[in-house]
TIMARPA-670239 format. One record per residue (C-alpha): x, y, z; residue in three letters. Coordinates in pm, whole numbers, plus 32768, in hexadecimal, padded with zeros to 4 digits. Example, Ala and Ser with C-alpha at 12.3 -4.5 7.8 and 13.67 -1.06 7.14 Angstrom:
BEGIN
84CE7E3E830CALA85577F9682CASER
REM end
This chain:
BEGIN
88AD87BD36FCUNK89FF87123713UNK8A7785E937D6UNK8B5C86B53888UNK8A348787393DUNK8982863A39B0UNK8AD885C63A33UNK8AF086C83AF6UNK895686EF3B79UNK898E85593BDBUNK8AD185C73CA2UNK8A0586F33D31UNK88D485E23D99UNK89B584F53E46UNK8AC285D53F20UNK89B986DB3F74UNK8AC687F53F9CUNK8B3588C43E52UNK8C9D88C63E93UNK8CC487733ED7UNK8C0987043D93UNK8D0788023CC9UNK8E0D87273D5EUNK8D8485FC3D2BUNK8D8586713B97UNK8EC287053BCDUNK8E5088753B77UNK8E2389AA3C3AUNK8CC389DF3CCFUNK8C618B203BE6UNK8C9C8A263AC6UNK8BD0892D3B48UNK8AC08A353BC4UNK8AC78ACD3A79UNK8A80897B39ACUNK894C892C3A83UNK88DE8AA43A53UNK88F58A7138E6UNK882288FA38F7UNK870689B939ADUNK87038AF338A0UNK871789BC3778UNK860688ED3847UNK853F8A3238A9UNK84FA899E3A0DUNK85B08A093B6BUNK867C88A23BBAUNK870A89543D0FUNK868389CB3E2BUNK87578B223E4DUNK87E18BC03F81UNK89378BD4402AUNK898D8A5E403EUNK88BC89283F77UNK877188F83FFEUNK872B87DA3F0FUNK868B87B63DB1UNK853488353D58UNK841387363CE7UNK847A87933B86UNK85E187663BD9UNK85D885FB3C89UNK84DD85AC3B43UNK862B86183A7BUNK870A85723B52UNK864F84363AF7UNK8671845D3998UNK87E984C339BFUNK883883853A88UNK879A82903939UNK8850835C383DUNK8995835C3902UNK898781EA3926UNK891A81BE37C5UNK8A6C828A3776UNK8B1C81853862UNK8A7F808537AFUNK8B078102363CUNK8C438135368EUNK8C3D7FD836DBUNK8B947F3E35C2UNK8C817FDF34D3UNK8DAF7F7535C3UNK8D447E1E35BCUNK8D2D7E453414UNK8E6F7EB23425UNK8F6F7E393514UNK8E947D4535F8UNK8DF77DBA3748UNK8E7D7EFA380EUNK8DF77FDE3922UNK8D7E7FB23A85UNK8C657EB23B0AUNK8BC97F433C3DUNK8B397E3B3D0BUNK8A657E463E00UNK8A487D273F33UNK89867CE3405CUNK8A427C684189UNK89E07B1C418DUNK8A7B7AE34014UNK8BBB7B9D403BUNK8C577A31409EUNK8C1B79B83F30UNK8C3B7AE03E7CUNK8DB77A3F3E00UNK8CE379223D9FUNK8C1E79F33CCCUNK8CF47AF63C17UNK8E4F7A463C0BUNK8E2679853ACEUNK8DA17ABF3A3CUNK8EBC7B853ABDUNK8F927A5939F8UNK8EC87A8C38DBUNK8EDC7BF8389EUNK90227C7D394BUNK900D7DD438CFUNK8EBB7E0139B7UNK8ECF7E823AF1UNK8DC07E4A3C23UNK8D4B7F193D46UNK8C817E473E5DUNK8BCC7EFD3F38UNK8B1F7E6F406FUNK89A87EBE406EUNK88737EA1411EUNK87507DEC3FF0UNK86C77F254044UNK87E680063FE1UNK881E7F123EC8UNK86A77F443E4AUNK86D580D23E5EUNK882E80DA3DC8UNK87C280023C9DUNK869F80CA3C64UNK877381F23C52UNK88B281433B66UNK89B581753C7AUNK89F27FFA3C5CUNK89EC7F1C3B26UNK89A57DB73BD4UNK894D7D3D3D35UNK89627BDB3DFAUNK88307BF63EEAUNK86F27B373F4CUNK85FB7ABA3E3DUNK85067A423F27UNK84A77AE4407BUNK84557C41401EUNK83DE7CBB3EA1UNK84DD7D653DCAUNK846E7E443CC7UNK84A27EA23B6FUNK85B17D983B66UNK86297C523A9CUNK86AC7B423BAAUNK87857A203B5DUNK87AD794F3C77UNK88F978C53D03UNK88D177D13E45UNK87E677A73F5FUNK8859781040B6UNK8860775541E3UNK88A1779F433EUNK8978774B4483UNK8997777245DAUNK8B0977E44611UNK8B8B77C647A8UNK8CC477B44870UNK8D2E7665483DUNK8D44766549BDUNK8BFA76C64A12UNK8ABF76154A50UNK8A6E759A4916UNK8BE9752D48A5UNK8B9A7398487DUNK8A3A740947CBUNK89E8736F4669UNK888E742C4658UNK8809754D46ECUNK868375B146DBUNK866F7717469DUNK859A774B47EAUNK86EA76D248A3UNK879377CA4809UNK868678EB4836UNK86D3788249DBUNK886678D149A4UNK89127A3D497AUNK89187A954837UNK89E87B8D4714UNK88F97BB445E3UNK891F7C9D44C4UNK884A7DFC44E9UNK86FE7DF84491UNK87157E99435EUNK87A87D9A42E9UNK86DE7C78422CUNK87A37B5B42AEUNK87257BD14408UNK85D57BF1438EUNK85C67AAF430CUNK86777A1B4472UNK856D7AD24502UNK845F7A5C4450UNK84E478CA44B7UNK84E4792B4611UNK838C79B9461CUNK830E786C457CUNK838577C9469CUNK82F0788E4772UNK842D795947F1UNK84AD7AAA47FCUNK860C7AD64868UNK86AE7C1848C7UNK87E77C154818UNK89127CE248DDUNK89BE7D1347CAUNK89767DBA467FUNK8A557DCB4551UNK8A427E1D43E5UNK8B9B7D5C43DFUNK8BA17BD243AFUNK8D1C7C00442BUNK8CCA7CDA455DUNK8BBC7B9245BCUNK8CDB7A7C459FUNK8D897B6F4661UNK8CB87B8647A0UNK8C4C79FF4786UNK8DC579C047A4UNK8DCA7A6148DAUNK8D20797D4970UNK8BF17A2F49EBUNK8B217A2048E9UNK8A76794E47C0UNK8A0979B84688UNK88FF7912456AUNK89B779444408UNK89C678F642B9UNK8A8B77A34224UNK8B1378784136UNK8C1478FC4271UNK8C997789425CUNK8CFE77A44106UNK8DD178E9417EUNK8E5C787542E3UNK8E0B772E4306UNK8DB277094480UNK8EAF780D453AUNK8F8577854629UNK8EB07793476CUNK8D7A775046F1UNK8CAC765E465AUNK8B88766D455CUNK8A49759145BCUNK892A754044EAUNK87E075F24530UNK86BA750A450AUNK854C7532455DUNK852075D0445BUNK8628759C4347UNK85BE76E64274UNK867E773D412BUNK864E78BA407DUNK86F078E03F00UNK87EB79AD3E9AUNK88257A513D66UNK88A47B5B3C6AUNK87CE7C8E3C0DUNK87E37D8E3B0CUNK87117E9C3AA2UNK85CB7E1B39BCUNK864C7F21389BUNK86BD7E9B375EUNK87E37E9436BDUNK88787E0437F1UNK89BD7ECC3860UNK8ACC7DF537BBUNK8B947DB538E2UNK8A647D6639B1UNK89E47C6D389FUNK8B4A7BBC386BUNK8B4E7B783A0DUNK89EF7AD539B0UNK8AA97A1638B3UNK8BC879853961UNK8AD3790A3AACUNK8A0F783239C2UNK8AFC76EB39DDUNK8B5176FB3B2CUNK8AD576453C42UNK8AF2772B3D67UNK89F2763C3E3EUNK8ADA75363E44UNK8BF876173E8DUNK8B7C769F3FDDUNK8AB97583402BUNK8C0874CC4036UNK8CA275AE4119UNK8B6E756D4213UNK8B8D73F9420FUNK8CEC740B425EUNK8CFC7506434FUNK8BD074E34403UNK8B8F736F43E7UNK8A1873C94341UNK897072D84264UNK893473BC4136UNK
REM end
């Protein structure tokens, strides 16, 4: 068995056509057909179903494609180690970021970026449920999601800030010379919420339904900028996260207003896989959170754009 082969069975796995996953490796698809041929005559197992196009990965094979995705990252994770003996920190940090955080994901990685300038990060947007599976399967080093609202598994968390939330309007509209709003005023108003996939709108959810309300949202996004889009329209509100303060303060045309009744708060954090040694880059963003204050950071934002007593 050589690296090379699981390489190419993890390509395979995640583009689900042969020719693409050559390409992806930058080899032609007999080569990359052959190498997986050769893993399942060294492993004595089938790894793919056969026929004229991929079908997917026998029980054997996705049991193989587990074990190719730890020793790939384990790879990953050498190759660092012994860049980091060497010449300081190099490579790529793949992080990934539910919605609702993306606003102080600068907050979070640019002192590292200042700190090791020979690193380069990817940020994808996720769902905590994408962010869970692609963990779990090392296609991401770190994560910024929820620590609180719904368990995470197999995972080390280090938290960051709590989240709060506001009521963001037309600054022409109903509720424009508003301080406070209770959250069952703003179930009663048209509303843009995140999809429901989303935590963020599970947890919004969850606030309305202890107030007794449901609202029918007539809008759904997976985009934070897509919502301060459509409230600037005029048409509609939206319930966010403070941490879109800290990014746009309050857009021209709106204005943020403090939801009370109740005041709820859910954590957020950093979350790695629970394997040990820690991937290096994943371990030296750990390091360079642990003397910041991000609370007060985006807390400050809120009491000066939104007027809230924080």
């Amino acid at each position: 068995m050589v690296i090379r082969q699981l390489l190419y069975l993890a390509a395979l796995a995640r583009e689900k056509h042969f020719g693409r996953a050559a390409a992806s490796c930058n080899v032609t698809q007999p080569t990359l057909s052959a190498a997986i041929q050769q893993l399942e005559e060294e492993l004595g197992v089938p790894i793919v179903e056969r026929g004229q196009r991929f079908k997917g990965l026998t029980p054997e094979g996705l049991r193989v494609l587990d074990w190719a995705h730890r020793i790939l990252a384990d790879c990953d994770a050498l190759t660092q180690e012994l860049s980091e003996m060497r010449q300081g920190l190099t490579g790529r940090l793949r992080l990934g970021a539910i919605p609702a955080a993306l606003p102080a994901v600068s907050l979070v990685t640019t002192p590292f970026c200042i700190q090791h300038p020979r690193v380069n990060i990817t940020i994808l947007s996720q769902s905590s449920i994408e962010i869970q599976r692609a963990l779990d399967a090392f296609e991401i080093d770190i994560a910024i999601t929820y620590l609180d609202n719904e368990p995470l598994i197999n995972v080390r968390a280090h938290p960051l800030y709590r989240e709060r939330y506001i009521f963001l309007t037309s600054d022409t509209g109903p509720f424009a010379r508003r301080e406070t709003l209770t959250w069952a005023e703003a179930a009663a108003v048209p509303l843009c919420l995140l999809t429901p996939d989303m935590q963020n709108r599970r947890i919004i959810n969850g606030i309305f339904r202890s107030v007794n309300q449901a609202p029918q949202p007539a809008i759904e996004t997976d985009s934070m900028v897509a919502l301060c889009s459509y409230v600037s329209s005029g048409h509609w509100s939206s319930v966010m996260p403070h941490t879109v303060l800290h990014l746009f303060g309050v857009p021209v045309g709106m204005r943020a207003i403090r939801l009370v009744e109740p005041e709820p708060t859910h954590e957020i954090g950093l979350v790695v896989a629970n394997r040990a040694p820690e991937p290096p880059l994943a371990r030296a963003l750990l390091a360079s959170t642990m003397a910041q204050d991000f609370q007060s950071a985006l807390d400050l934002s809120l009491s000066r754009y939104a007027a809230l007593s924080v």
